[in-house]
N, C-alpha and C positions, 0 to 999 in steps of 0.2 A: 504494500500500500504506500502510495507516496505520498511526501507531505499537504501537496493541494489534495489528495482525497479524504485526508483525514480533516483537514481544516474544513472542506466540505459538510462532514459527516458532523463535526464538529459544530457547526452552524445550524445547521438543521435540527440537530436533537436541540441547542439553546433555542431556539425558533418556536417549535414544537411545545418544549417546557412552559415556553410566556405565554404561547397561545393557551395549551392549556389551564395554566393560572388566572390566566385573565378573563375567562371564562368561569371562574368558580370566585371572583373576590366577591359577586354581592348574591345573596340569595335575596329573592326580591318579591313578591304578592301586592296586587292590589286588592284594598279594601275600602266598600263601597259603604258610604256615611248618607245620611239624610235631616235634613234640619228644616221643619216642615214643607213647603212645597218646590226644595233646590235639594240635588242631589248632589256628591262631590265622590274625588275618587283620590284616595291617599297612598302612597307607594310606601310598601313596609321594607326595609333593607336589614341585611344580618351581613354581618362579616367578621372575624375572629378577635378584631377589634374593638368593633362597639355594635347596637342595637339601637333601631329606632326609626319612626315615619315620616317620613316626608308630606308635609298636609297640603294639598292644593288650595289654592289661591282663592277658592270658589267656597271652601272653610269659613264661616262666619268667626270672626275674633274681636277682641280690640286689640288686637297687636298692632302697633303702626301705621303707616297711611296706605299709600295702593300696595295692594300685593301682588308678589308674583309665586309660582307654582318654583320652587327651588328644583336643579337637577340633580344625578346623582354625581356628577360631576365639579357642582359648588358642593354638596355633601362632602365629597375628598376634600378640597379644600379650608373648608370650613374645621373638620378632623385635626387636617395637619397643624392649622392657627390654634386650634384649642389644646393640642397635646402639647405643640410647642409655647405658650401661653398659661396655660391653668395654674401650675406651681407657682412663676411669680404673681399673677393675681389674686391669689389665694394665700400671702404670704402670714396675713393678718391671722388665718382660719375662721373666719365667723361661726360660730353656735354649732365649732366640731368638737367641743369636750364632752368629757364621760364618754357615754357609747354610741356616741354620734361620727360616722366615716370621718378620716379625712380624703377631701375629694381630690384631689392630686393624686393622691395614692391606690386611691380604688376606680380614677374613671372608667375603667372596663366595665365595673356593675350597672352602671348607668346609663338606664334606659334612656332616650332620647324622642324630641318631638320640636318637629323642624318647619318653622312658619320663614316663608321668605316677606319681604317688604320693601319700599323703597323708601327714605330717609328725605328729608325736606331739600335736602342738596342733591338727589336725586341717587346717591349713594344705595348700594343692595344690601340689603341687612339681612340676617339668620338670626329670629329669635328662636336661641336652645330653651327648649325647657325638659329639663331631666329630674330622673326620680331614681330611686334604689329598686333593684332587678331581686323579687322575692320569690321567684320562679326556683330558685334552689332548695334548699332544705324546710325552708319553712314554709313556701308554698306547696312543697311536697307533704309537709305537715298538716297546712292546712286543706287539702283538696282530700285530702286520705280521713282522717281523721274527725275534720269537721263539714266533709260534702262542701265545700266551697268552690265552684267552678273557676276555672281557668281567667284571667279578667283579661278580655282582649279589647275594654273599650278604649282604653287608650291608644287604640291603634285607628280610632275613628273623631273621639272626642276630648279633647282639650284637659290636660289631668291638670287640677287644682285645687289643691294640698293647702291647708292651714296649718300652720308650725309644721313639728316633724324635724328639726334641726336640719343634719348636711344629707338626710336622704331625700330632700327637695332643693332642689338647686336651682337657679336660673340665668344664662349671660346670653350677649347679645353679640353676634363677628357683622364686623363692617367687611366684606369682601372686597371693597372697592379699595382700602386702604388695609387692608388684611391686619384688623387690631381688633382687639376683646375689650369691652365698655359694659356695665350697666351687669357688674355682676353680685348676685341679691342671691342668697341662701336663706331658706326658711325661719323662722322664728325656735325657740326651746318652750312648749309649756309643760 
């Protein structure tokens, strides 16, 4: 075999590998919400990183001013700003003591819920709103033990927590200037 066949062979299996990778980063479903007489259609993404839906535009909130339907595209982005971001913005920890997360440390468990918008300067905003992912051991506790169903409404409607410390979270990425603003963690009662 000579060196061009190997380098050949060589390319092709790298090729091969990203194609297939990149096929498997998002597992992805949509789920169909209704808010009396307007439908909407929100795209749920999973990836080994994080969890969380993407809400269409068509979503009634009071999030911000026009909205737009985010892609899965500003999702990556918006990712890379908050992983790169979260620890110094969270330097303070707000209302993470006793046995409340710190959220720099655990943002893997945290669910996600992604409104896009546009800002008064016309800038794209990602309002995150995230919660703690009890889908483990204690949703397995509770679904077993107390018949408690699965809660997939969050994957249609807007989750809105009172206190709760750091397993309610909330921040805001400017995509246009790729920075993190307006970030507000739960209350302790």
């Amino acid at each position: 075999m000579t060196m061009n066949n190997r380098t050949e062979i060589l390319i092709i299996l790298i090729c091969g590998i990203l194609s297939l990778n990149s096929c498997s980063v998002y597992k992805t479903k949509t789920y169909i919400g209704t808010t009396e007489n307007m439908s909407y259609q929100n795209t749920y993404i999973k990836t080994k990183n994080f969890e969380g839906v993407i809400f269409s535009k068509d979503y009634f909130t009071f999030i911000g001013g026009e909205r737009f339907t985010p892609t899965t595209d500003d999702i990556d982005l918006v990712e890379i700003i908050l992983q790169k971001g979260i620890k110094e913005i969270n330097v303070n920890r707000p209302n993470q003591i006793d046995n409340c997360p710190i959220i720099h440390k655990n943002l893997k468990k945290y669910k996600r819920q992604y409104f896009g918008y546009f800002d008064t300067n016309g800038d794209r905003i990602i309002f995150i709103n995230c919660f703690w992912d009890r889908e483990g051991f204690y949703g397995f506790i509770d679904r077993v033990f107390y018949n408690e169903p699965v809660d997939n409404k969050w994957k249609t409607e807007e989750k809105m927590v009172l206190d709760g410390c750091s397993y309610y979270w909330s921040i805001k990425v400017n995509l246009t200037t790729k920075t993190l603003f307006d970030f507000s963690v739960n209350g302790i009662a």
